[in-house]
Phi, psi and omega in degrees: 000146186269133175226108197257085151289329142226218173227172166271330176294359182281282219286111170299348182266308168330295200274353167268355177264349196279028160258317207288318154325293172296317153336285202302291183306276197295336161326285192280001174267320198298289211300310210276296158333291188329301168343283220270013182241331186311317173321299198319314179312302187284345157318303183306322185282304181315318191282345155294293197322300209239011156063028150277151165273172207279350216271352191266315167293345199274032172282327186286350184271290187297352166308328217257312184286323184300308167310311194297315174326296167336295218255338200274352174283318189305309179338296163321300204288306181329288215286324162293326169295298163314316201121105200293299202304325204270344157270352165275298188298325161284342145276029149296279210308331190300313200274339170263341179292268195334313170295308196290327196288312172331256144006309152296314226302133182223359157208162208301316172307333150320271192333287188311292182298337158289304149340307175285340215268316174312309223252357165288299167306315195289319190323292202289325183302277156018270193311319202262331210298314187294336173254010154256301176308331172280342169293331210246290214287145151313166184298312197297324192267340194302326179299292164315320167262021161304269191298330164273009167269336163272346173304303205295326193283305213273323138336282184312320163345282220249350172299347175332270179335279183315334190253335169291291164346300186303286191281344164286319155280019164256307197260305214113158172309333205292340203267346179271355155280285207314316214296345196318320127012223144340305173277359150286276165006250172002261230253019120289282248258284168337275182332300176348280192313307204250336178300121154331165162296182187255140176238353179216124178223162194232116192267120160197210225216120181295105188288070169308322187304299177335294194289341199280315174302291181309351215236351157255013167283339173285307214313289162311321191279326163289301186333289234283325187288339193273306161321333190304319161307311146312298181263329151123161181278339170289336162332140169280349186260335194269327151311287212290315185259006167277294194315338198294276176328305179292291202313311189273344173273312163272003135266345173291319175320271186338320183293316189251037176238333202244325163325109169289311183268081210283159157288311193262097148355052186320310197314332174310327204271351159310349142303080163326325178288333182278293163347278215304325196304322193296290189324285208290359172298314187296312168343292173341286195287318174298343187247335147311309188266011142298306162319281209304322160303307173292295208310308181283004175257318168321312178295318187263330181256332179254333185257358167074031191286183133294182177278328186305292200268031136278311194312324175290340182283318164273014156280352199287335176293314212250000159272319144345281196302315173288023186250304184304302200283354176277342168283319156299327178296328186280342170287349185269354173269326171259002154198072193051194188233359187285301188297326169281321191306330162286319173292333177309279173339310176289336162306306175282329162330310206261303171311318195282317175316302122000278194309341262220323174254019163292134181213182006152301174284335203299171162297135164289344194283339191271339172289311218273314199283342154281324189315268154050268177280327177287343185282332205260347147286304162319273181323303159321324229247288223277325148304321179287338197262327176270015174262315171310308196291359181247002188282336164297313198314141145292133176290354159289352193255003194318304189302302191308319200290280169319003158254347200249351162295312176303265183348292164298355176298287197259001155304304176294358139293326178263011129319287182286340170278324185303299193310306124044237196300304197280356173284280177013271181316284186335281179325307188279048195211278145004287176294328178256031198011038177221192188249143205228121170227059177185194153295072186287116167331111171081001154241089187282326182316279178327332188278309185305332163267338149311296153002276180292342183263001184245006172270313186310303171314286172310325174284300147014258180336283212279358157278331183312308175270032163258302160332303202267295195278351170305312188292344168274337149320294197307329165301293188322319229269331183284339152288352212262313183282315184299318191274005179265000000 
């Protein structure tokens, strides 16, 4: 049951305020995205520092994705219950706390446990933001402020690398926590001023049985895909906990099919237009974090950069995009989102391929030039696909909708780091004929040919889903003519 009392397009104070509203949401839709990509940049370094292998530091990236996974659906469901804004403000605070103890860290188990404490708050941002904005903005505006809040998601995404590289040589590792710090402040004492009160709540119940199976089907299932790596896929603990992972996911199914109050909407996926917008968001994002992973060690170890002047080289992705995707978004209000989200996808296709021939020798002018080019697929493809996944939704399902666009967001990060790595590992494990969790000294071959086989893979990824959306453009277009 609902409790609708009024809309936010009624309030004339609401509505002279709602871009400065969205200001406040993307600052913290940007910083929490960002979180989970800025380590990466800073790995070559942690793994001096503090004398780890990479397969052991990248716990501070997944650690960080594991958590938001866990947690972000319950979250969804709250904020519907509760009130989305009043669970989007208390994760800002949570989430600037979660940065400074980040930052204090002086050794890797600190360092991990401030990262879920970040990633709790980031959860609650997350979960709610997209379903506030779509409550507040008119039907005319809803798409543009869709899309620039997926500008904002998929930017922070992948701006990581280029702003981390940039504040590690300038500041230290501790400041790509910190700067987190002062513009959170700012845009809480903002929020203050300008967020509304709550208008829709939803009286129902906390599906505890729900939240407890997901949050340990995520929980195995990254362990399982990430220790494997380590440990080899053949391992009985890593067998036990995939096995783990399949079992609490289809009791979690069972739970929430028979649940009057599900954690998760099943109901959603009864869209076909949600469905598919949804696979390929995951898609997406699982093949961008092939980039986002690999790209700062090719940038530091093979072309011999800093971390300063990678960070400028891989800026070249999240400067594209934010140039590109707000023209996209606005162009997808006049003549729909199928056509672009497919050319993005054939962009990215073509980059990742590019990327893909890359060696040891390339031109830096010639990296920047796919880099680039990948941004600038991304940017077509992420607004027009995320104004599809919230335009169906009922308005009660907002926080859900929005948590469950999120969540897949960032599975296919920690997917695409897994995929990633273990392609990686895997090659360069092969080529040097022993088992590999690093870097081998004096051998750029061996990096280089793992390399080229997870670009290969991610130019994969992103045809499947040039596909999947060439065929549903082609569908649209075929119903569009049978009712005409």
């Amino acid at each position: 049951m609902s409790s609708i009392s009024a809309t936010y397009q009624d309030d004339a104070a609401v509505q002279k305020k709602r871009w400065i509203i969205l200001i406040v949401l993307n600052l913290f839709t940007f910083m929490s995205t960002l979180d989970g990509s800025i380590v990466n940049i800073a790995l070559p370094v942690l793994v001096k520092q503090l004398n780890l292998p990479v397969a052991q530091v990248e716990w501070v990236t997944t650690g960080y994705l594991m958590a938001i996974c866990a947690a972000i659906l319950f979250f969804g469901k709250l904020g519907d219950m509760a009130g989305k804004i009043r669970i989007f403000r208390i994760g800002t605070v949570v989430f600037i706390i979660g940065s400074l103890l980040c930052g204090l860290s002086t050794n890797l188990p600190f360092l991990i446990v401030s990262r879920v404490i970040q990633a709790v708050g980031a959860s609650m941002t997350m979960a709610n933001s997209q379903g506030i904005v779509t409550d507040i903005f008119p039907a005319s505006e809803r798409g543009k402020a869709l899309g620039l809040i997926g500008t904002f998601v998929s930017l922070g995404s992948i701006a990581g690398p280029s702003l981390g590289g940039i504040i590690v040589s300038t500041l230290g590792w501790e400041y790509i926590f910190w700067v987190n710090v002062p513009i959170g402040i700012i845009a809480v004492v903002l929020g203050m001023k300008v967020l509304p009160k709550d208008l829709v709540r939803v009286q129902s119940k906390i599906d505890l049985p729900g939240s407890l199976l997901f949050s340990f089907f995520i929980l195995t299932l990254f362990a399982g895909l990430l220790l494997g790596q380590q440990l080899g896929y053949g391992d009985v603990r890593i067998i036990t906990a995939l096995a783990a992972a399949a079992a609490s996911f289809a009791a979690f199914l069972l739970v929430e099919l028979r649940s009057s109050a599900p954690l998760l909407q099943l109901s959603l996926f009864k869209n076909p237009l949600f469905s598919l917008s949804i696979l390929c968001a995951f898609l997406v994002f699982a093949a961008n974090f092939c980039f986002n992973i690999i790209s700062p060690f090719y940038a530091q170890n093979m072309l011999g950069l800093t971390p300063f002047s990678a960070g400028f080289l891989l800026m070249l992705f999240p400067i594209s995009m934010v140039i590109i995707a707000p023209l996209s978004g606005a162009l997808s209000d006049k003549i729909g989102s199928e056509f672009l989200t497919f050319a993005g996808l054939i962009v990215m296709v073509i980059a990742q391929f590019g990327l893909a021939r890359l060696h040891e020798g390339s031109s830096v002018i010639l990296v920047g030039v796919w880099i680039a080019m990948l941004g600038v697929g991304s940017g077509l493809f992420q607004s027009p696909n995320n104004s599809l996944i919230m335009s169906k939704v009922p308005r009660t399902q907002l926080g859900s909708a929005g948590s469950v666009n999120s969540l897949v967001r960032n599975v296919g990060m920690v997917v695409g780091i897994t995929i990633a790595t273990s392609i990686l590992f895997n090659v360069m494990s092969s080529k040097a004929g022993y088992r590999v969790t690093g870097l081998v000294e004096g051998r750029p071959d061996i990096f280089l040919s793992g390399m080229h086989v997870v670009f290969m893979t991610s130019s994969a990824i992103c045809l499947v889903s040039a596909l999947l959306t060439g065929w549903r453009m082609v569908s649209i277009r075929r119903s569009k003519r049978a009712r005409a």
